[in-house]
PARO-388698 format. One line per field, with one value per residue (C-alpha): residue in three letters; x, y, z. Coordinates in nm, 3 decimals. Last residue first. Layout:
% PARO-388698
rest = c(ALA	...)
px = c(X	...)
py = c(Y	...)
pz = c(Z	...)
***
This chain:
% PARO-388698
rest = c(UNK	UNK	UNK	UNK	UNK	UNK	UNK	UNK	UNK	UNK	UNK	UNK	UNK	UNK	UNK	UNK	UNK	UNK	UNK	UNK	UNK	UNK	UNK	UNK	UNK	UNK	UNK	UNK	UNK	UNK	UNK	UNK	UNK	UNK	UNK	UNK	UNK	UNK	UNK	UNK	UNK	UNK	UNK	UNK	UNK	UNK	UNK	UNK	UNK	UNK	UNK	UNK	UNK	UNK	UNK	UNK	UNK	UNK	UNK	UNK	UNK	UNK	UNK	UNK	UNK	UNK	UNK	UNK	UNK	UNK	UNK	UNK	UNK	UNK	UNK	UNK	UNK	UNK	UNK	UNK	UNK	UNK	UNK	UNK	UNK	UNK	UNK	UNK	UNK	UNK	UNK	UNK	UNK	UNK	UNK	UNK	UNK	UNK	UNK	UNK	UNK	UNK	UNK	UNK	UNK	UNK	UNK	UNK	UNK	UNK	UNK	UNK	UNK	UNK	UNK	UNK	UNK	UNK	UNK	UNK	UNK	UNK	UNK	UNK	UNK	UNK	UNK	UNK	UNK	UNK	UNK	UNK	UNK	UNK	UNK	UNK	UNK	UNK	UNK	UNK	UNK	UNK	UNK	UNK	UNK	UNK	UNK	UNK	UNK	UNK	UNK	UNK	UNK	UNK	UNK	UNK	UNK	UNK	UNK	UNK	UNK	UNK	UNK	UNK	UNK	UNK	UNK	UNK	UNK	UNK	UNK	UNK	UNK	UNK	UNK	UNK	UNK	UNK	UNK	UNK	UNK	UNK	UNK	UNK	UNK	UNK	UNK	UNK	UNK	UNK	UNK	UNK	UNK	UNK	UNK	UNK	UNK	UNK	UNK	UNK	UNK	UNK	UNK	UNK	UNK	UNK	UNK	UNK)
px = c(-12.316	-12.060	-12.203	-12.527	-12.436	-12.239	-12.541	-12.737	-12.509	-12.503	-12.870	-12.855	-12.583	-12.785	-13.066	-12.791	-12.719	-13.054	-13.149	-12.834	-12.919	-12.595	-12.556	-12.497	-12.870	-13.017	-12.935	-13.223	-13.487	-13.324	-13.663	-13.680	-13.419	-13.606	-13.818	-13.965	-13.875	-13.519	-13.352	-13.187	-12.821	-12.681	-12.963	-12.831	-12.519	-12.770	-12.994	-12.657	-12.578	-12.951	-12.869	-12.561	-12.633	-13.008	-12.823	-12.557	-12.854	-13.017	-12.714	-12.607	-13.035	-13.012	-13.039	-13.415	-13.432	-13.276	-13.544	-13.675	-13.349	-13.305	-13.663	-13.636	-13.239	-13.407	-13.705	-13.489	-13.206	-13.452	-13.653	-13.430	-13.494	-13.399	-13.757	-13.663	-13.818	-14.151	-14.258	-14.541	-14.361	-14.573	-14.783	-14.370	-14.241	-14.529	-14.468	-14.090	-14.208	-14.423	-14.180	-13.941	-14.196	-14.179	-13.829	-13.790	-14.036	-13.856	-13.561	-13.718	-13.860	-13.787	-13.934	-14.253	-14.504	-14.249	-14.548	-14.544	-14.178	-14.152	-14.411	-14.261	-13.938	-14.000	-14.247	-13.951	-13.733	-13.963	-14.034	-13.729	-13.581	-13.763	-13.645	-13.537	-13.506	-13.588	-13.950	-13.996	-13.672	-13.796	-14.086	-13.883	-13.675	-13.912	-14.075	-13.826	-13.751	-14.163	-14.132	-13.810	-14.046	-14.018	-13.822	-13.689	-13.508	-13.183	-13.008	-13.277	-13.401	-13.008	-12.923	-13.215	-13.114	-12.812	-12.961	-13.143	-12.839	-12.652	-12.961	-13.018	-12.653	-12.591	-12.915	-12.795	-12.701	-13.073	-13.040	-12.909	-12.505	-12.541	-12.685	-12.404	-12.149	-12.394	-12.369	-12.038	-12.002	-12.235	-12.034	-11.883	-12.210	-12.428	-12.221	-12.236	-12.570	-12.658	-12.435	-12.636	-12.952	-12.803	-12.681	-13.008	-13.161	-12.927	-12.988	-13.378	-13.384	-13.350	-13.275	-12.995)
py = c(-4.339	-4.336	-4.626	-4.447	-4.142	-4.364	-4.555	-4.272	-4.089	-4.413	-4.429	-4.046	-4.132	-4.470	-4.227	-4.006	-4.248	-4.381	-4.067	-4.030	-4.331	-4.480	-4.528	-4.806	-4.786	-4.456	-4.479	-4.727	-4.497	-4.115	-3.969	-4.246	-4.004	-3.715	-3.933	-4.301	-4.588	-4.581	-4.890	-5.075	-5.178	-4.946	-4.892	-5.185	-5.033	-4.800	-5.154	-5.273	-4.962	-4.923	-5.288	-5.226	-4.855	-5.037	-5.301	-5.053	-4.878	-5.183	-5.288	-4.962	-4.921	-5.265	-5.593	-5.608	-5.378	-5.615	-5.724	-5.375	-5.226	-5.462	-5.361	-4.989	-5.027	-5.254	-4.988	-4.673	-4.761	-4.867	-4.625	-4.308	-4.424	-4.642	-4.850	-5.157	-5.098	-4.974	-4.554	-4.410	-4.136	-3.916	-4.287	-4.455	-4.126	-4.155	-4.539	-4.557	-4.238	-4.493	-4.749	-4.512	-4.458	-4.835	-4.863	-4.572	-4.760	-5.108	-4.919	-4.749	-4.374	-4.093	-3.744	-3.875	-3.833	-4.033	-4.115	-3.765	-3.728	-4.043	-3.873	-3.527	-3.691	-3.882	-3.609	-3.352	-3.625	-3.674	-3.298	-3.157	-3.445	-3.391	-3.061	-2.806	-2.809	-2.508	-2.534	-2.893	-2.964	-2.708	-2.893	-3.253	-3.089	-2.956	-3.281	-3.469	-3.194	-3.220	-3.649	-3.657	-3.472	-3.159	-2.918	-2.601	-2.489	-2.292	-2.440	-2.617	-2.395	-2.315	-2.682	-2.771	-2.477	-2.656	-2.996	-2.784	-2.625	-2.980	-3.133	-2.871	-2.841	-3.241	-3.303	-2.989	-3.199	-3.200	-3.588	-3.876	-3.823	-3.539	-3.647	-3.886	-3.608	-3.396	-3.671	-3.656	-3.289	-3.259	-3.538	-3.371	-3.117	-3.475	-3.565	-3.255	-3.227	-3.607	-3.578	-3.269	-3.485	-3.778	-3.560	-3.351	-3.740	-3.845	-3.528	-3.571	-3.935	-4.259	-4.491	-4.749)
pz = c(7.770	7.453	7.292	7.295	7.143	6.869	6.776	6.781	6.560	6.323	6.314	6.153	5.960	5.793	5.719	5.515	5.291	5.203	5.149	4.907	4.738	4.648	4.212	4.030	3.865	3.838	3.457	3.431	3.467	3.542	3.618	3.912	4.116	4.099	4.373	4.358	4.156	4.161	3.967	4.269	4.220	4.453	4.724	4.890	4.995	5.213	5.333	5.474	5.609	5.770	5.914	6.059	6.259	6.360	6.511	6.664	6.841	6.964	7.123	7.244	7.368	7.564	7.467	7.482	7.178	6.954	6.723	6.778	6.667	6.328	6.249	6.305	6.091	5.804	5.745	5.760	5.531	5.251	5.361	5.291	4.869	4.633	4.589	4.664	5.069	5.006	4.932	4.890	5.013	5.308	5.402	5.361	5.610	5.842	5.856	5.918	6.212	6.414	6.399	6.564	6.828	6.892	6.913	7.170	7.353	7.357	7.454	7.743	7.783	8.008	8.017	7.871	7.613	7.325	7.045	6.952	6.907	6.656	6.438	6.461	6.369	6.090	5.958	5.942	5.806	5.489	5.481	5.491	5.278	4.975	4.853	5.113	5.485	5.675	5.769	5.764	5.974	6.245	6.298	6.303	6.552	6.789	6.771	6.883	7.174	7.294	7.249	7.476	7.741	7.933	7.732	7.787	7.497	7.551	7.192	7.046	6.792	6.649	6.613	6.441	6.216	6.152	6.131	5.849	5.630	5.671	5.508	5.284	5.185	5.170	4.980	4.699	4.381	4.218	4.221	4.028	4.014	4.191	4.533	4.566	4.564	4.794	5.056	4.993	5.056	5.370	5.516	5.851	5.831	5.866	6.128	6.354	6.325	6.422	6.686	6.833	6.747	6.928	7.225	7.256	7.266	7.550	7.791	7.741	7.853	7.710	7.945	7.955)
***
């Protein structure tokens, strides 16, 4: 199954819908070691996302990824607008072409795990997005010859696994690492919300 410009509008579009669907937990899990607002910025910015796409001409699945990563930057607040601004962006400019492959699409997402760790500093154990993101790009790779559903629903297990994860993990990065030990027994919200993001595709591409 290619990944073309129709599919990717459809994963971001699912992506906005999902993340307004759980705006309010992801805000739950944002106040028990956060600033309590990662489910209103992020719903607040896949909205916008939603807004800068609608009528845009596109020629390449990089040009709409990036698009969405700029707006994310610009209307996101906190952490997370820039973190997912720069995944994006950075996956975007490594897709240069209408279509791409599975193996591709993995590759590019590679790209954007690394953008986000050089933005963070951060390494898997830390209780934060990457412990979702890192398992789910290297779940999807290992699987990218399956297919993009396979891949997809990989990356949906692995970045849930990695999310329940986050539990027991002392933060070490973030508002979260303020807390010390108190951070413990407590979902990353990142984490959390990088797992609905690979979900959407996951769905998207089940639904092709």
């Amino acid at each position: 199954m290619p990944v073309d410009i129709p599919l990717t509008r459809a994963w971001i579009a699912r992506v906005a819908e999902t993340i307004a669907d759980q705006a309010d937990y992801l805000t739950q899990l944002d106040s028990a070691i956060g600033d309590a607002d990662h489910g209103v910025n992020m719903s607040r910015g896949f909205g916008a996302v939603t807004d800068a796409l609608a009528g845009l001409e596109v020629a390449t699945v990089g040009d709409l990824l990036v698009k969405v990563g700029t707006t994310l930057v610009s209307r996101v607040g906190g952490a997370s607008g820039p973190l997912y601004g720069t995944a994006f962006r950075a996956i975007g400019k490594e897709l240069a072409e209408a279509t791409v492959d599975t193996a591709r699409l993995g590759t590019a997402l590679r790209t954007g795990l690394e953008a986000v760790q050089k933005l963070g500093a951060a390494v898997p154990g830390d209780k934060t997005i990457v412990d979702a993101f890192e398992p789910a790009v290297a779940a999807f790779q290992a699987a990218a010859d399956q297919g993009l559903a396979a891949a997809a629903l990989a990356a949906a297990e692995a970045a849930q696994e990695g999310m329940r994860g986050t539990i027991p993990l002392q933060a070490r990065k973030g508002r979260a690492s303020y807390l010390g030990p108190r951070s413990v027994g407590h979902q990353d919200p990142g984490a959390t919300s990088t797992w609905l993001i690979f979900r959407s595709l996951a769905d998207v591409a089940g639904d092709a």
